[in-house]
N, C-alpha and C positions, 0 to 999 in steps of 0.2 A: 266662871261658868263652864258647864260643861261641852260640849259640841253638838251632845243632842239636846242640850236648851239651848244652844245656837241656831239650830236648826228648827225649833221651836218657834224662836225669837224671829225667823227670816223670813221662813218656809211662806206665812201668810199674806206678806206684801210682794209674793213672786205670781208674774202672770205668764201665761201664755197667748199668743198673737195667732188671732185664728179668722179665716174670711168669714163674711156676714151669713155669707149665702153660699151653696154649691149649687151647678145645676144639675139637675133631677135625669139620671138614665132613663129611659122610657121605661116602664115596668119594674124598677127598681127600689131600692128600698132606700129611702136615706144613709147614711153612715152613723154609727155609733158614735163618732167622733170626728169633730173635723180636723183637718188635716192641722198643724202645728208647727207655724213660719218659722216661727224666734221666741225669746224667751222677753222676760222685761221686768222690771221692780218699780215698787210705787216710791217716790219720792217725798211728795205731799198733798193733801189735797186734790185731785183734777190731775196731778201731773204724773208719768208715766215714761220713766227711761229705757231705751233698746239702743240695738245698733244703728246708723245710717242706712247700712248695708239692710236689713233686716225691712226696712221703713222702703227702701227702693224694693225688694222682693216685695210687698205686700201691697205696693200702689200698681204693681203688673198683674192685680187678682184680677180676670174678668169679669166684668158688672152686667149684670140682665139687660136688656134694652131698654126696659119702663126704670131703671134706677135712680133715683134725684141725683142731679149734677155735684149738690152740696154733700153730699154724703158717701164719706168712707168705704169703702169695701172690707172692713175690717173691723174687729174689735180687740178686745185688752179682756181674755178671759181669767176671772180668777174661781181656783180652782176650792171654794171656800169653804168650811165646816159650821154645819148648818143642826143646832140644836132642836127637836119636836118641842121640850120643856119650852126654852126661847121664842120658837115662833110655832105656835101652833097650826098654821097653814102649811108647813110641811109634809108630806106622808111619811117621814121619817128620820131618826137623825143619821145624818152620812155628811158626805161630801156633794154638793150643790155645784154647777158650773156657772157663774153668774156673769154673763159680759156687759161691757161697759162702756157705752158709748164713745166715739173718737171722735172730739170736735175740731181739733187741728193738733199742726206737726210744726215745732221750732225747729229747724235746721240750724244744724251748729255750722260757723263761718268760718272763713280760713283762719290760721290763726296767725298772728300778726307778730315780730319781731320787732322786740324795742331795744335789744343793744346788739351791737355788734355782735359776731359768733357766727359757729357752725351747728345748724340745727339737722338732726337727724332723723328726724319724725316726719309722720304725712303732712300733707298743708291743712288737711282737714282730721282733727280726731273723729274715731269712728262711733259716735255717738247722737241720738236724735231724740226730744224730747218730748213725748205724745199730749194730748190734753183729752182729759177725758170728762165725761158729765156727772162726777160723781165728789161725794167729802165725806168727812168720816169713816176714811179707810184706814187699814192697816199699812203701816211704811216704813223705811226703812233709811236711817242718817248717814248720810255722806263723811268720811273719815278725809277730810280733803288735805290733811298734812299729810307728806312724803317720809317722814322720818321714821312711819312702821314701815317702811318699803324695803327689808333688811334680808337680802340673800337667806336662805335656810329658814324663813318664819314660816310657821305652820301656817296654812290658810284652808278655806273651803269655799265649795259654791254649790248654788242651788238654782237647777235649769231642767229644759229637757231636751236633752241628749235624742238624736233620732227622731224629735217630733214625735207625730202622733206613733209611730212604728212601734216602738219602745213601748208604747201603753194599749197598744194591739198587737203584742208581742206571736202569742199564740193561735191569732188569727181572728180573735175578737178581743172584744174592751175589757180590760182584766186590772188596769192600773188606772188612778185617778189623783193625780199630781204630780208632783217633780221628783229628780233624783238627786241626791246630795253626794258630792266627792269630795275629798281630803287629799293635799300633796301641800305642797313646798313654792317659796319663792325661789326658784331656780337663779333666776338674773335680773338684774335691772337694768332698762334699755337707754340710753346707752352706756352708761355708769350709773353706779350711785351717785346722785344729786339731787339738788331741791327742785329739779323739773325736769324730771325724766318723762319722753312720750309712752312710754307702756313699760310693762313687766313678764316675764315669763313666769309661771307656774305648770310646773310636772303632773301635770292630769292631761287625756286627752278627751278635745274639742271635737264633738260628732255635729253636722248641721241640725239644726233645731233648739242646740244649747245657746248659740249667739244671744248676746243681752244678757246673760245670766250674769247676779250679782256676786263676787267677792270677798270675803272675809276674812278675818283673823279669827282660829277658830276659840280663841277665848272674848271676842266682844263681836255684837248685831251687828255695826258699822262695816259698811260698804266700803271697801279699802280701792273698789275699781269693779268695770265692766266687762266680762268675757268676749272677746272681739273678733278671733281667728285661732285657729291650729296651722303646727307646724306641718305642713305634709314634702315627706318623703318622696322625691319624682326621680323617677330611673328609666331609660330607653328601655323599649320594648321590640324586639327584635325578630324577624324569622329566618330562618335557613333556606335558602332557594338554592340547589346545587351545592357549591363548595361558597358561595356566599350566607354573612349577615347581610339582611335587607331592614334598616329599622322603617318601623310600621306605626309609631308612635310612643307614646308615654302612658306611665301607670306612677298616679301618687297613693301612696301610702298614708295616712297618719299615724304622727307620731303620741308618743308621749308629751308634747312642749306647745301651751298653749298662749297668746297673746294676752292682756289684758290691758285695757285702758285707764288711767288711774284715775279718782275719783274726784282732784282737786279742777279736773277741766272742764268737770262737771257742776259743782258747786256753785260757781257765782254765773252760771247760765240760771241756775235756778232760782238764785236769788234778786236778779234782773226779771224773772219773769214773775215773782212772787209779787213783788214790789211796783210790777208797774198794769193800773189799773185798767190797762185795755183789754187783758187778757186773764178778769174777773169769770170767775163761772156765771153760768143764766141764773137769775134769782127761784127757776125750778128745779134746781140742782137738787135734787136729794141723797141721803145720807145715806152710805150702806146698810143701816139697819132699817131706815124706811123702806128701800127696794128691796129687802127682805121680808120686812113685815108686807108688804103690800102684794109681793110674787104670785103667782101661779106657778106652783113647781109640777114638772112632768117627767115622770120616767119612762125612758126610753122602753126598757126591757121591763116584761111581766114578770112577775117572782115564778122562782123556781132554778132552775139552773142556766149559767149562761153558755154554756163551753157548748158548743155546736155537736152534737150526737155523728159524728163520721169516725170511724176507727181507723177507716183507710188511712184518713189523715193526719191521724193524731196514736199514732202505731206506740204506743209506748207500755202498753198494759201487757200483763204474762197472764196467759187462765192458768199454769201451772200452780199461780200463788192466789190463798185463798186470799177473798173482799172483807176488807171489816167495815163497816158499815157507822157510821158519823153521822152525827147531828149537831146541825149549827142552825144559830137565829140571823138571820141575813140582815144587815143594817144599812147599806149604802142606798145612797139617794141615785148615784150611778147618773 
């Protein structure tokens, strides 16, 4: 397969982690998007992978005062392609934002040493597994053997890099999904072995991409979880007379980003498949039902999005003559 049926094959069980609710500027206008914690993939069912780290940012959302104690501040947005033919209650076919409720959070445990050795890893993998109210998604298979875990193999991943930044690059909403990158297994932490705690891969990790899934860019399987970049930190310094005064630090990122491999994740998931307490409500429904049954709204009116300021957006010559384009606009937006 090729990379972009890889990303085909992925692209649809990738979410993004975005709060339930913002609160409202006085006189202001909603946002075109909400802001964009972490990234996360569907595993199976109701279940829903990210970082730990990711799951501690998004339990610090502030919640309105009238909030129910039992609920979330957060949901699992998938960013999903939505048919007019398919579902006729759409106003259009595009891209839909459909989030998905978050009934609870598995915390992965420390993890526990059964023989003798020196272990090099955290005591905790940086991984956390969400539950959501929802079946009949898109997902994506755990590759939980270490033995594709080979210096130099091609891999990719699909996240978002920047959060929402990235998809309001130009100062409005102009992007509606994730970005795919391609690099290499640089290393394996701490050697190659059959239980290495992470890997590196030569792409770099911007905030927002955390939880993005892993791949070999020839099969769908999840070979690991994007967890941290490597950042560059170097004293920061000023000249006061004939002295250096350092004044602090500046990290850089690098090219070298962490990953957590997928076998730590694996039988967390099959512990929770398997054990009947943590059945979904018998009103769960299916991602095609909370499609057929939606009320979809667009944000923006048709017509152009891009905000009419020249000041701002200086980039046009009058020297060079307009040719004039016509497009059928399709995005659900």
């Amino acid at each position: 397969m090729s990379l972009s049926e890889m990303f085909s094959a992925v692209r649809p069980a990738v979410v993004a982690f975005q709060p339930t609710v913002i609160p409202a500027e006085p006189g202001g206008n909603p946002p075109g998007l909400f802001p964009i914690i972490g990234t996360g993939f569907i595993l199976d069912d109701g279940l829903v992978v990210t970082n730990a780290h990711v799951i501690d940012a998004l339990l610090q959302i502030p919640r309105p005062q009238d909030w129910p104690r039992n609920k979330f501040p957060f949901t699992a947005v998938l960013f999903h392609h939505v048919s007019k033919e398919q579902y006729p209650n759409a106003p259009n076919e595009g891209y839909a934002q459909i989030p998905l409720e978050v009934l609870g959070i598995f915390r992965a445990g420390e993890i526990k040493l059964q023989e003798e050795g020196i272990y090099y890893g955290p005591r905790r993998p940086d991984f956390n597994i969400v539950q959501v109210k929802a079946k009949g998604l898109p997902k994506i298979e755990l590759l939980a053997s270490t033995d594709a875990l080979l210096e130099g193999s091609e891999v990719a991943t699909i996240g978002f890099p920047m959060g929402t930044r990235a998809l309001m690059a130009p100062g409005w909403p102009h992007q509606f999904g994730p970005f795919l990158q391609r690099g290499v297994i640089s290393a394996v932490l701490p050697f190659a072995c059959k239980s290495p705690h992470s890997f590196v891969i030569n792409l770099m990790s911007i905030g927002g991409a955390s939880g993005s899934p892993v791949f070999l860019t020839h099969s769908p399987k999840a070979i690991g979880i994007l967890n941290a970049g490597l950042m560059d930190t170097s004293p920061t310094v000023a000249q006061i007379k004939d002295k250096l005064i350092p004044i602090g630090v500046t990290q850089t990122p690098t090219n070298f980003s962490y990953v957590v491999p997928a076998f730590w994740m694996s039988g967390s998931v099959e512990a929770i498949k398997t054990n009947p307490i943590f059945k979904l409500p018998d009103d769960t429904l299916s991602l095609d039902e909370i499609l057929r049954k939606a009320t979809f709204t667009i944000a923006k009116k048709p017509g152009h999005n891009e905000p009419l300021d020249p000041k701002k957006f200086p980039f046009e010559r009058e020297d060079v003559p307009s040719i004039q384009v016509e497009i059928k606009p399709t995005s659900l937006g």
